[in-house]
N, CA, C and O atoms as CSV, one atom per row, in Angstrom:
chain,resi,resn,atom,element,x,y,z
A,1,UNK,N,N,-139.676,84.450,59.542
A,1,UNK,CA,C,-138.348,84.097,59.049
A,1,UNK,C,C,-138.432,82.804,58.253
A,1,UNK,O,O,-139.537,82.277,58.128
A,2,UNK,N,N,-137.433,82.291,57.744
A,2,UNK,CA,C,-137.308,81.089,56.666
A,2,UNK,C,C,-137.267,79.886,57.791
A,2,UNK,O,O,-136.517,79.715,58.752
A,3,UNK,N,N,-138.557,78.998,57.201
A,3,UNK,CA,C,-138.051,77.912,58.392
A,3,UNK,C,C,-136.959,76.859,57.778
A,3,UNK,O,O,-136.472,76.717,56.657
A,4,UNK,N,N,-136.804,76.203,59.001
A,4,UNK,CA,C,-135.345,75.100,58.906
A,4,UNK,C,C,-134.885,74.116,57.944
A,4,UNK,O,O,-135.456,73.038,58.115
A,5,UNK,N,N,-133.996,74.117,56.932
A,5,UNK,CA,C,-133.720,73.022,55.832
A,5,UNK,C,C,-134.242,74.229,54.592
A,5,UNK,O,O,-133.686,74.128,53.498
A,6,UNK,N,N,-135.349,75.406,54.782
A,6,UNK,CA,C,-135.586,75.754,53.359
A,6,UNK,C,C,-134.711,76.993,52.981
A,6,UNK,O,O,-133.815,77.348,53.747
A,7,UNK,N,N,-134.944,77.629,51.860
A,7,UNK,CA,C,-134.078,78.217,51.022
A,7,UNK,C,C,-134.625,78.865,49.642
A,7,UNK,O,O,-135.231,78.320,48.720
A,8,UNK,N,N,-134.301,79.920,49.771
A,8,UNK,CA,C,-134.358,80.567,48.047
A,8,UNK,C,C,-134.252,80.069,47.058
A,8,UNK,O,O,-133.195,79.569,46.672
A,9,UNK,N,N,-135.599,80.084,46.235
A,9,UNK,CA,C,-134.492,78.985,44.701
A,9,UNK,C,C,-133.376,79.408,44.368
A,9,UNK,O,O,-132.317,78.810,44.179
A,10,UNK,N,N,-133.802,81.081,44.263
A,10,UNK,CA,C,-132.083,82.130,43.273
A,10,UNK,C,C,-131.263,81.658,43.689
A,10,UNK,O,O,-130.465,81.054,42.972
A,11,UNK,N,N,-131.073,81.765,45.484
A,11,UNK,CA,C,-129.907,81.411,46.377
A,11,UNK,C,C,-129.482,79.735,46.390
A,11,UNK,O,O,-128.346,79.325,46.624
A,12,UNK,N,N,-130.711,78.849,46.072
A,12,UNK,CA,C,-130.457,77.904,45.943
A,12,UNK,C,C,-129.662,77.379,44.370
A,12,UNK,O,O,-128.569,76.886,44.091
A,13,UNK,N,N,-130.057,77.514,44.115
A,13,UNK,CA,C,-129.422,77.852,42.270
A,13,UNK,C,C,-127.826,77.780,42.250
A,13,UNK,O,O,-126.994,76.963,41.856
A,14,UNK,N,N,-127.802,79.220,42.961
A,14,UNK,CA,C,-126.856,79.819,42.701
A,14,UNK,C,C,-125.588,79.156,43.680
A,14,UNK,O,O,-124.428,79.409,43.355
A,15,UNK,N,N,-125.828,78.421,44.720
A,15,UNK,CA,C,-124.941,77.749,45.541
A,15,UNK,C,C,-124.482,76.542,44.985
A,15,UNK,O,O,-123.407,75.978,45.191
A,16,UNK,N,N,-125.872,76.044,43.902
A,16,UNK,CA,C,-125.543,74.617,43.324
A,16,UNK,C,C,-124.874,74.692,41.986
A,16,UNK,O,O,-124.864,73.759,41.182
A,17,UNK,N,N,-124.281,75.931,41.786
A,17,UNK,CA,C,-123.416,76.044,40.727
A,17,UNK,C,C,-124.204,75.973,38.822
A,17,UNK,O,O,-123.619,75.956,37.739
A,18,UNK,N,N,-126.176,75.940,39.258
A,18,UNK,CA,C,-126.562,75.742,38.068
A,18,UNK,C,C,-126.722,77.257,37.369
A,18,UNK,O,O,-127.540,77.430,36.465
A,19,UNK,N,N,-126.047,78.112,37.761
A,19,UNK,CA,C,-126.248,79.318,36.985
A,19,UNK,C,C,-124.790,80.088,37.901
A,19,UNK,O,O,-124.473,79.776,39.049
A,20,UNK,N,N,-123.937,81.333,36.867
A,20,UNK,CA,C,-123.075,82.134,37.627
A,20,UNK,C,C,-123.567,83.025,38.899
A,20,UNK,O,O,-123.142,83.050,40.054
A,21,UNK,N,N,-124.690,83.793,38.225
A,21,UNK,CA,C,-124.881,84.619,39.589
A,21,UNK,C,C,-126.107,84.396,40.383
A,21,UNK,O,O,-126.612,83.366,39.936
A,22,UNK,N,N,-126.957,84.948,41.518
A,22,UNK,CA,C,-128.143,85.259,41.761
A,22,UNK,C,C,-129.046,85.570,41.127
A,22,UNK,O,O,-130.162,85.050,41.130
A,23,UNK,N,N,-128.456,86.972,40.146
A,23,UNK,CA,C,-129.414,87.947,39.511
A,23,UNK,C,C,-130.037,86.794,38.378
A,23,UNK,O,O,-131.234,86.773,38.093
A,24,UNK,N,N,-129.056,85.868,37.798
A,24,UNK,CA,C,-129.105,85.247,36.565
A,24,UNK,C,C,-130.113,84.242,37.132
A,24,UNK,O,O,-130.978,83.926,36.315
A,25,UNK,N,N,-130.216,83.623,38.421
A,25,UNK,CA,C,-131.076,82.794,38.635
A,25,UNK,C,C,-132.492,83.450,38.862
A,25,UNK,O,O,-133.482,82.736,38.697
A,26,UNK,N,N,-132.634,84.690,39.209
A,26,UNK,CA,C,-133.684,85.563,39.672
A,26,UNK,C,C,-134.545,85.289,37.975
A,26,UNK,O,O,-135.677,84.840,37.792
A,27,UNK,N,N,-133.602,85.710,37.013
A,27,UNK,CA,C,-134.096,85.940,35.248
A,27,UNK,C,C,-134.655,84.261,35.574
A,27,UNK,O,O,-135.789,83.915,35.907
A,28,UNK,N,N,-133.545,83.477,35.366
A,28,UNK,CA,C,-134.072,81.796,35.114
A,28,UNK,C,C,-135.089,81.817,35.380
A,28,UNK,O,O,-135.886,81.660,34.456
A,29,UNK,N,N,-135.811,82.085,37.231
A,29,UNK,CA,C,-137.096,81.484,37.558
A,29,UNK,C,C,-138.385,82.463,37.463
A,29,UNK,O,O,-139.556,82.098,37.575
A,30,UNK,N,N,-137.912,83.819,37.227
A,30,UNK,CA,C,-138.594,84.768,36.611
A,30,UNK,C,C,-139.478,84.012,34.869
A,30,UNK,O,O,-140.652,83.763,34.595
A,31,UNK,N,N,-138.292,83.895,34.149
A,31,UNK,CA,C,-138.483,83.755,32.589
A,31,UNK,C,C,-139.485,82.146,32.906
A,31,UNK,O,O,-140.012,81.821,31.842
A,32,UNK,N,N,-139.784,81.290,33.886
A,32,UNK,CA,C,-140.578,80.117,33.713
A,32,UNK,C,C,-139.912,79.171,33.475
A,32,UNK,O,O,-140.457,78.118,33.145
A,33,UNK,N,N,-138.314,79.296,33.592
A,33,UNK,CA,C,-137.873,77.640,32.961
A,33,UNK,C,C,-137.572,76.977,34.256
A,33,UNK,O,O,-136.755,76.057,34.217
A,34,UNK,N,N,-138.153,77.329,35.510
A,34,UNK,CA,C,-137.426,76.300,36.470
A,34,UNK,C,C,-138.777,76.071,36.776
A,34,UNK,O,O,-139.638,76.899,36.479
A,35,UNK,N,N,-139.122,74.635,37.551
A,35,UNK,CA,C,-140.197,74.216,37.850
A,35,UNK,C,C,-139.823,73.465,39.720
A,35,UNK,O,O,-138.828,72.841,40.086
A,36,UNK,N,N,-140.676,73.741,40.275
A,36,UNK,CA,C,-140.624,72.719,41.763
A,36,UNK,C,C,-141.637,71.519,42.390
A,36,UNK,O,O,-142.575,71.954,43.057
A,37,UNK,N,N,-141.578,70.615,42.298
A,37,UNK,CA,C,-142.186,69.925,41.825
A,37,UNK,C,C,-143.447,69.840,40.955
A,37,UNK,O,O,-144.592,69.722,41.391
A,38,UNK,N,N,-143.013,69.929,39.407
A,38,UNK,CA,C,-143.774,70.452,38.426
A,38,UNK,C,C,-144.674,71.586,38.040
A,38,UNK,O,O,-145.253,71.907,37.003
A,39,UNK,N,N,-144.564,72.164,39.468
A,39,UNK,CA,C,-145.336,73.575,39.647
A,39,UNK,C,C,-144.401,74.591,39.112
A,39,UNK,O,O,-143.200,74.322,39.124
A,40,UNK,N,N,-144.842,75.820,38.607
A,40,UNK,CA,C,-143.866,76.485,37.738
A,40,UNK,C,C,-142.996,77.553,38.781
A,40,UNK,O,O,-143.880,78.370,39.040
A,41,UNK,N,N,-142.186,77.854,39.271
A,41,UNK,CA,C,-142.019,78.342,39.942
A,41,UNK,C,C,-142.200,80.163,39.990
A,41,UNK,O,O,-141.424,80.567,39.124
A,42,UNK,N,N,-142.691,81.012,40.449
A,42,UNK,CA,C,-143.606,82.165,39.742
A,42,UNK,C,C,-142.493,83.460,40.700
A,42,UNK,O,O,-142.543,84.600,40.237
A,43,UNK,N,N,-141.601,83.249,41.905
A,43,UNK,CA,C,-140.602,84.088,42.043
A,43,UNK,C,C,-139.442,83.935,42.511
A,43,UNK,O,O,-139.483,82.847,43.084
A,44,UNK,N,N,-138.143,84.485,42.646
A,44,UNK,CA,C,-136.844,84.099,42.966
A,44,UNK,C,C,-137.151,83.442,44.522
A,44,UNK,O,O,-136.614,82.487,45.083
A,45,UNK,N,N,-138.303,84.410,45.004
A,45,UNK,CA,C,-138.189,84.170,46.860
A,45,UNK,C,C,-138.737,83.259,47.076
A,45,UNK,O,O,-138.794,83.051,48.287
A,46,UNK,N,N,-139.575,81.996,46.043
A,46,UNK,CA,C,-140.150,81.053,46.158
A,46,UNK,C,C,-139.114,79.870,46.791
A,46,UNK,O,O,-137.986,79.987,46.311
A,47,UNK,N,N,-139.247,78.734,47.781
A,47,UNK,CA,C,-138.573,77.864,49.032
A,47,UNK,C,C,-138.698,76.911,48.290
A,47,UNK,O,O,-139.681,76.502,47.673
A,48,UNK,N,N,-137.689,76.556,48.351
A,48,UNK,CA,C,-137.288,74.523,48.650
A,48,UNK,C,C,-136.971,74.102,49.585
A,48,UNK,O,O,-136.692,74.821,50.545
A,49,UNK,N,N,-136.899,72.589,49.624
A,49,UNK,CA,C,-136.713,71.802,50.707
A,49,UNK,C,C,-135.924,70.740,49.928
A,49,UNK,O,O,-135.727,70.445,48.749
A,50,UNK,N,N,-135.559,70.297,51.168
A,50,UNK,CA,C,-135.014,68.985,50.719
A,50,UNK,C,C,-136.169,67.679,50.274
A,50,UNK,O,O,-136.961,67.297,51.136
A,51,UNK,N,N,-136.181,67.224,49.266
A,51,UNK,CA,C,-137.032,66.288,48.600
A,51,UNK,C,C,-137.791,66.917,47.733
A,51,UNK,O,O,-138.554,66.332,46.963
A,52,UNK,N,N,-137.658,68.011,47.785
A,52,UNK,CA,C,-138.317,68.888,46.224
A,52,UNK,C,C,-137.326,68.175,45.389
A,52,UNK,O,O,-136.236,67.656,45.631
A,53,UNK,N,N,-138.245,68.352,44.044
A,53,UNK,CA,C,-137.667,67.949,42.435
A,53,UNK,C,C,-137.590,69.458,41.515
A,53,UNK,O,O,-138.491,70.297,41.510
A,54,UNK,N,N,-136.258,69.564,40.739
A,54,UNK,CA,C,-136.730,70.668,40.181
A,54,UNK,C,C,-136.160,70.487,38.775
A,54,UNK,O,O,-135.155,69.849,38.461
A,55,UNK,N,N,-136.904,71.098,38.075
A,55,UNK,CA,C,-136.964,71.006,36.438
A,55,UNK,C,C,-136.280,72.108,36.385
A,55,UNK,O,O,-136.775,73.105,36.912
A,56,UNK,N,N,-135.309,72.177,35.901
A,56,UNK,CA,C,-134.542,73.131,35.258
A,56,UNK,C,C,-133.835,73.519,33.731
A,56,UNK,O,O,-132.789,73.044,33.288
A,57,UNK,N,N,-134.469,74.233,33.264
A,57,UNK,CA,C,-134.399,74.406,30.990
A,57,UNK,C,C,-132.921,75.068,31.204
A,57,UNK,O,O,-132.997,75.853,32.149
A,58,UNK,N,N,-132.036,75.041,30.836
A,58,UNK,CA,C,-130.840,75.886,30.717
A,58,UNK,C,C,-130.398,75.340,29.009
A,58,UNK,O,O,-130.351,74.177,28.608
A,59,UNK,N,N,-130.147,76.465,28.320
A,59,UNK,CA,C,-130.012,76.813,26.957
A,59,UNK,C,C,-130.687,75.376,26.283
A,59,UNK,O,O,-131.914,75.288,26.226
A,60,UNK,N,N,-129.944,74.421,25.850
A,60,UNK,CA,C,-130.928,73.250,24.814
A,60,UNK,C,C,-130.964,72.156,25.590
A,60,UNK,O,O,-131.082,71.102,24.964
A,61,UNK,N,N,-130.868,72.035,27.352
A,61,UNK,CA,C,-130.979,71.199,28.493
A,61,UNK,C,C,-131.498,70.967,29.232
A,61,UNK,O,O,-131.404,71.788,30.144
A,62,UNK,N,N,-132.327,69.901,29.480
A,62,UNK,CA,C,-133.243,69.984,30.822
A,62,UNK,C,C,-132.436,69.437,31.783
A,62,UNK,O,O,-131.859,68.379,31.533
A,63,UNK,N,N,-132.247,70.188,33.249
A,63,UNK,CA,C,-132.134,68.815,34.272
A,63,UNK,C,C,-133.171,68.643,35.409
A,63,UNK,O,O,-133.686,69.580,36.021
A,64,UNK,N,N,-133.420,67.279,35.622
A,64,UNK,CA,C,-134.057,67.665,36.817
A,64,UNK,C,C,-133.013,66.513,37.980
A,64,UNK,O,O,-132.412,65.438,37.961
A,65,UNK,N,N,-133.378,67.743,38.962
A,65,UNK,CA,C,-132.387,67.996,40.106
A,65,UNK,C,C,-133.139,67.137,41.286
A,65,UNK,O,O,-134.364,67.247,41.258
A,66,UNK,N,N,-132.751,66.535,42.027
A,66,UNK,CA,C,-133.714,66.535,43.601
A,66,UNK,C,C,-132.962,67.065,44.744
A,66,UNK,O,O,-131.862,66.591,45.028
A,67,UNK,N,N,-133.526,68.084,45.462
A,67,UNK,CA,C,-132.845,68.981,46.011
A,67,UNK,C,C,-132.545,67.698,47.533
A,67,UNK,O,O,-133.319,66.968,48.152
A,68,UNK,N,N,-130.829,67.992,47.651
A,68,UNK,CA,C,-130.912,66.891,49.009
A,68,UNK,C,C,-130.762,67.885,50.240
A,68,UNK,O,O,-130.965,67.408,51.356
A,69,UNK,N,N,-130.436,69.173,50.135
A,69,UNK,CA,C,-130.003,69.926,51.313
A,69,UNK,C,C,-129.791,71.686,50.997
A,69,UNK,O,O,-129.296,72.187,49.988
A,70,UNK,N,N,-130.109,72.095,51.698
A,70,UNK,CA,C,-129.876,73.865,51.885
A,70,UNK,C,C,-128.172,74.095,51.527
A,70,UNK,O,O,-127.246,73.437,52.002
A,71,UNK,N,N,-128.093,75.034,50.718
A,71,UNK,CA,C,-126.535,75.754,50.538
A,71,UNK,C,C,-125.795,76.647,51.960
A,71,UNK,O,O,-126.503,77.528,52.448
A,72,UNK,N,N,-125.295,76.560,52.185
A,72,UNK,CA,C,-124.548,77.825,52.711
A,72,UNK,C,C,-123.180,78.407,52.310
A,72,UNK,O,O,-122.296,78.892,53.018
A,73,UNK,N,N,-123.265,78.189,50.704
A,73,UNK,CA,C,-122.067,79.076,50.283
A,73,UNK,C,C,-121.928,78.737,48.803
A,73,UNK,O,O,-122.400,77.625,48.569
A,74,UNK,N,N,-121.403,79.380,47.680
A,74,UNK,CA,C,-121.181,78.928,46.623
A,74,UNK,C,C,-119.748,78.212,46.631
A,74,UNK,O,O,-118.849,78.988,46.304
A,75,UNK,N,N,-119.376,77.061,46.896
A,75,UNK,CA,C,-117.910,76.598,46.983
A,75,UNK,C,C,-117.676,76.028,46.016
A,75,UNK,O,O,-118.370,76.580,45.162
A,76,UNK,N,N,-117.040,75.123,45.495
A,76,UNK,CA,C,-116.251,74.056,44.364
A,76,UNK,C,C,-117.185,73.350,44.255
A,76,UNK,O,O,-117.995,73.334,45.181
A,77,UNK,N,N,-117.416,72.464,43.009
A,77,UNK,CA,C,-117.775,71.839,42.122
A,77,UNK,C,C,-118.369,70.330,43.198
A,77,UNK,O,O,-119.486,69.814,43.229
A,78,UNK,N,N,-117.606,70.112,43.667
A,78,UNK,CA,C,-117.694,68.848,44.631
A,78,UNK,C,C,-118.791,69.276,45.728
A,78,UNK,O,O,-119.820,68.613,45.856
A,79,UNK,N,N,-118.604,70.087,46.287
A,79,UNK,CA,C,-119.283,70.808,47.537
A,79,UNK,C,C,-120.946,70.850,47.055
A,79,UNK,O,O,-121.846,70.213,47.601
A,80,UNK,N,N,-121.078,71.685,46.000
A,80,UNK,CA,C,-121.989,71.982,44.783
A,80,UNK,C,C,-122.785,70.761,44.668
A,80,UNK,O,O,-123.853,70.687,45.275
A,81,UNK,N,N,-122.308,69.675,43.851
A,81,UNK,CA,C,-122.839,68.499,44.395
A,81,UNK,C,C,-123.714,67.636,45.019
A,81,UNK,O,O,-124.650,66.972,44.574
A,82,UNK,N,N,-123.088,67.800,46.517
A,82,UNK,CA,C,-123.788,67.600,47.440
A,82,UNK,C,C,-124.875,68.169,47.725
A,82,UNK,O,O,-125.451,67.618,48.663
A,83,UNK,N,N,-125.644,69.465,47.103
A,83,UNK,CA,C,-126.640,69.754,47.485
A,83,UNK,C,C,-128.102,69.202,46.292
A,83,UNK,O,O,-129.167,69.819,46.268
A,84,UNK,N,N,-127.830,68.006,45.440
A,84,UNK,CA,C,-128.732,67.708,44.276
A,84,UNK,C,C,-127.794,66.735,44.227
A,84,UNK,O,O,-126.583,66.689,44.445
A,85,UNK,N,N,-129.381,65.274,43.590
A,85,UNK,CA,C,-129.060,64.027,42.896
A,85,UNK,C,C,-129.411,64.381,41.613
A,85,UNK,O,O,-130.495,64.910,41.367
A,86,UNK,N,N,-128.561,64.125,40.752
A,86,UNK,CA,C,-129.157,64.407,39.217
A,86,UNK,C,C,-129.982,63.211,38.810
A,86,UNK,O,O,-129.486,62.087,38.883
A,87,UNK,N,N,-131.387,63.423,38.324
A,87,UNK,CA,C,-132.449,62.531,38.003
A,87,UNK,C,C,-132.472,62.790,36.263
A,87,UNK,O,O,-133.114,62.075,35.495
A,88,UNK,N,N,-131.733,63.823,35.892
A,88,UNK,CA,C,-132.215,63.745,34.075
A,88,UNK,C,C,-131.981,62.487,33.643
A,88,UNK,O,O,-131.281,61.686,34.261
A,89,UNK,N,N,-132.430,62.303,32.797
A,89,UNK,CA,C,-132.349,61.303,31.407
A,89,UNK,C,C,-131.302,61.710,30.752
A,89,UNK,O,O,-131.102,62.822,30.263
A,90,UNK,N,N,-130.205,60.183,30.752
A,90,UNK,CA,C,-129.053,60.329,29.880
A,90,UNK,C,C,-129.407,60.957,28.354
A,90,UNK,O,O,-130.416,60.708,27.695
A,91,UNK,N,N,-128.401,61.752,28.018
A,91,UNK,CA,C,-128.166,62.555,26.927
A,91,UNK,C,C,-128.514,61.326,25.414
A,91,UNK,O,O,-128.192,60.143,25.525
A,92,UNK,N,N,-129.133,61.825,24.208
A,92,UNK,CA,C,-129.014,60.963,23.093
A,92,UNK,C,C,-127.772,61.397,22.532
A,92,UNK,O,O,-127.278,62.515,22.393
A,93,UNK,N,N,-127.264,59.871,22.148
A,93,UNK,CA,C,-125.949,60.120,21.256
A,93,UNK,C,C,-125.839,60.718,20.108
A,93,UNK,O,O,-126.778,60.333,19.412
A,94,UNK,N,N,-124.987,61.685,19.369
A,94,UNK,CA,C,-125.155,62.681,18.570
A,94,UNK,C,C,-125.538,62.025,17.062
A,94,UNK,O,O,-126.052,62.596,16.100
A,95,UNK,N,N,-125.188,60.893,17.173
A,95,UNK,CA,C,-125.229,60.311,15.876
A,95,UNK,C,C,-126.634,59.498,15.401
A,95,UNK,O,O,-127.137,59.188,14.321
A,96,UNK,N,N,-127.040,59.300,17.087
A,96,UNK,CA,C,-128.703,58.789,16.479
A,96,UNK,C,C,-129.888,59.788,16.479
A,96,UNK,O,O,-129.969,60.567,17.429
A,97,UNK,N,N,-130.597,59.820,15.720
A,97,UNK,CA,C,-131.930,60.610,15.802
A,97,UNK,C,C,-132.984,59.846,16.824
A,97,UNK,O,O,-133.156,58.749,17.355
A,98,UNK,N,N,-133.568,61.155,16.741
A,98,UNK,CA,C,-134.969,60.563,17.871
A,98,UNK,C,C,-135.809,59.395,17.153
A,98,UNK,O,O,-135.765,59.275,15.929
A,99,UNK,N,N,-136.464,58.664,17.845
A,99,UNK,CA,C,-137.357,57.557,17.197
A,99,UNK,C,C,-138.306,58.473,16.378
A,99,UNK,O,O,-138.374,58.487,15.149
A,100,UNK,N,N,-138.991,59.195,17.192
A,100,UNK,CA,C,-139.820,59.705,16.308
A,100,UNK,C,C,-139.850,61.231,15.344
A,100,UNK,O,O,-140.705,61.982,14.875
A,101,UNK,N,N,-138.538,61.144,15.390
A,101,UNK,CA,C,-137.867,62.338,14.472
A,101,UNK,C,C,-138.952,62.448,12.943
A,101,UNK,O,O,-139.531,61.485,12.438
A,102,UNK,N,N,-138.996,63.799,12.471
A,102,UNK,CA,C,-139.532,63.706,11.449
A,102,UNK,C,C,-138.368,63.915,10.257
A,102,UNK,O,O,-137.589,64.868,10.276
A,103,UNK,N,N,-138.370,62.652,8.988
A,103,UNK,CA,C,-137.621,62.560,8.020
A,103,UNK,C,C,-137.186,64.117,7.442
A,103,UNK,O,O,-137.853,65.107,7.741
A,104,UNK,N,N,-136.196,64.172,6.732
A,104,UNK,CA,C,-136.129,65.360,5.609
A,104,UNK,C,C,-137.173,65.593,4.829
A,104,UNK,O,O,-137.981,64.746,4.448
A,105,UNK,N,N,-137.174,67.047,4.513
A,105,UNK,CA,C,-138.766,67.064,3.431
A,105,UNK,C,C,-138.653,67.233,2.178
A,105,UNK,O,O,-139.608,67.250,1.402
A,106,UNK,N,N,-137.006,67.430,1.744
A,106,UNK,CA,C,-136.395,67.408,0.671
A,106,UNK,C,C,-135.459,66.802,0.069
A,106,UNK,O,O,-134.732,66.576,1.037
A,107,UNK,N,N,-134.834,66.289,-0.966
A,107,UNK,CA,C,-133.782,65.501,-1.419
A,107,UNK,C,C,-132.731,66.364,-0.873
A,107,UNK,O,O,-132.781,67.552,-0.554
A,108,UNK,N,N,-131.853,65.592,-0.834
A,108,UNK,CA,C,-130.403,65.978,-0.640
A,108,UNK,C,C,-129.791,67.239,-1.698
A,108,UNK,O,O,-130.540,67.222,-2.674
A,109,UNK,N,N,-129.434,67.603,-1.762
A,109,UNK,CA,C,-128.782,68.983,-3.041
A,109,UNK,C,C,-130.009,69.724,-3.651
A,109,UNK,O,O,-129.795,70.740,-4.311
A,110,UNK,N,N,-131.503,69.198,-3.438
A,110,UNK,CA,C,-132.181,69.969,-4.037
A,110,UNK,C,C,-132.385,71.819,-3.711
A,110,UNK,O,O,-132.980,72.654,-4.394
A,111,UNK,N,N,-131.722,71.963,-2.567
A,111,UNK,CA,C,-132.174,72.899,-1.675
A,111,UNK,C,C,-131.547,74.458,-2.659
A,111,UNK,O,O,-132.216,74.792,-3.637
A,112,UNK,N,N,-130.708,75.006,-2.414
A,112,UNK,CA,C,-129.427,76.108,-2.398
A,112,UNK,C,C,-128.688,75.667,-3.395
A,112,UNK,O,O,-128.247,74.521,-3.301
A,113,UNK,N,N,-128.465,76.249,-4.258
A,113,UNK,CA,C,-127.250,75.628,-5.547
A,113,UNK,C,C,-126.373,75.693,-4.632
A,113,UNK,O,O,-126.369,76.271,-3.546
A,114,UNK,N,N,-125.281,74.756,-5.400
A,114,UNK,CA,C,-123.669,75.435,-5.171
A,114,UNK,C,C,-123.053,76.256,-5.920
A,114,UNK,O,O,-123.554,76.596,-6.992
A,115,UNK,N,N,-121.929,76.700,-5.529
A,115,UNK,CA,C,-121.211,77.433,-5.898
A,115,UNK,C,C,-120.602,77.249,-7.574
A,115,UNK,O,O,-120.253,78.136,-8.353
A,116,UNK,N,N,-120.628,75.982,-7.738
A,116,UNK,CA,C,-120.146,75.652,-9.128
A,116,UNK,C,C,-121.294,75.180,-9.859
A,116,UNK,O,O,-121.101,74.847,-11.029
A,117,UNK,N,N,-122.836,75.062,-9.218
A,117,UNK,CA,C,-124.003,74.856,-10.211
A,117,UNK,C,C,-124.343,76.427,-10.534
A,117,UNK,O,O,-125.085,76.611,-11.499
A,118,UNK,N,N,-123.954,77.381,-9.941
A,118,UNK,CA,C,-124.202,78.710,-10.233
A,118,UNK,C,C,-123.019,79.573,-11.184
A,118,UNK,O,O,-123.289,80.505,-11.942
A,119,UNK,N,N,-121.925,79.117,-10.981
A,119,UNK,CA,C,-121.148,79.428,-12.057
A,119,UNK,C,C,-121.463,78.701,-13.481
A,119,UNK,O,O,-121.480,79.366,-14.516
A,120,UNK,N,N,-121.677,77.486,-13.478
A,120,UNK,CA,C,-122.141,76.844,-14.797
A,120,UNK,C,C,-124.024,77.907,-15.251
A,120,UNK,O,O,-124.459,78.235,-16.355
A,121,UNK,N,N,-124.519,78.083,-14.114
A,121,UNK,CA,C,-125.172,78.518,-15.101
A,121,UNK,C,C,-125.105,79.991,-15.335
A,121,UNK,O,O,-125.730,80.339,-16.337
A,122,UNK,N,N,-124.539,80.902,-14.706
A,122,UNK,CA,C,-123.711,82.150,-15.245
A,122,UNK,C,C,-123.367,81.720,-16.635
A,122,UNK,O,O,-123.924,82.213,-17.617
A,123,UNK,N,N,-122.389,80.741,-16.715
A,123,UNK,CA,C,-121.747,80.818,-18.309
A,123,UNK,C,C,-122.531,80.538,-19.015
A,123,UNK,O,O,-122.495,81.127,-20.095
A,124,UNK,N,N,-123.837,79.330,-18.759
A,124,UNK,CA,C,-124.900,79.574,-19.879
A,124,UNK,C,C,-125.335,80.875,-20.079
A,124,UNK,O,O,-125.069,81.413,-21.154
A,125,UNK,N,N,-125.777,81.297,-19.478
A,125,UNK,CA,C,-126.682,82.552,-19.716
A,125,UNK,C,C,-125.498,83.640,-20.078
A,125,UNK,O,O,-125.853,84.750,-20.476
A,126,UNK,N,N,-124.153,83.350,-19.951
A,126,UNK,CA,C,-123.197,84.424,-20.662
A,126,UNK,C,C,-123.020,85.598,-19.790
A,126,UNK,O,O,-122.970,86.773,-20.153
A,127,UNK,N,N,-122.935,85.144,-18.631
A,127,UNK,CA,C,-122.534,86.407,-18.218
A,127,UNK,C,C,-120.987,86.242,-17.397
A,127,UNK,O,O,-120.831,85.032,-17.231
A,128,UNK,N,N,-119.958,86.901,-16.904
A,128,UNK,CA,C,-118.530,86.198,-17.254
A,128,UNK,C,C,-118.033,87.584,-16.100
A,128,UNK,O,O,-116.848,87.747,-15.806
């Protein structure tokens, strides 16, 4: 049987409100984006504990989680909570780029005409 404090990731997942269903957490740790302490996690029936860390990719997001306690229910947002300290790294602000972002590789307007550099040259070339 499951010993004491551990837990399903799916089920764990799914109590901590980081995905809607089970099945969806089963895909998550199936597809490789959840990790337990940096180890990749390889099936839904794979255990946590409390003081595991877990890396979790959800669409363009990482979080990593530290698991503080076993679920016994999917409840409200608050409840949810309580079962993970959030350890990610604050979000970059939308307006700054990364330090080591790579520049544009093209001028500005060189790319796609517009709409009115393509009508001007329609009328050169005469066609109407």
């Amino acid at each position: 049987m499951v010993a004491e404090g551990r837990q399903r990731i799916d089920k764990w997942l799914f109590f901590s409100r980081a995905v809607k269903s089970r099945s969806l957490a089963a895909k998550l740790v199936v597809a490789g984006r959840v990790r337990i302490n940096r180890d990749k996690a390889a099936q839904a029936s794979d255990l946590v504990k409390p003081g595991d860390v877990l890396t979790i990719t959800l669409d363009r997001r990482i979080f990593v989680w530290k698991v503080l306690g076993a679920g016994v229910r999917r409840g409200p947002a608050e409840e949810a909570r309580t079962l993970y300290e959030d350890m990610s790294p604050p979000p970059t602000p939308k307006g700054e780029a990364l330090p080591d972002a790579i520049p544009a590789l093209r001028e500005a307007g060189s790319g796609r005409p517009t709409k009115r550099e393509r009508r001007q040259t329609d009328r050169l070339l005469g066609e109407d």
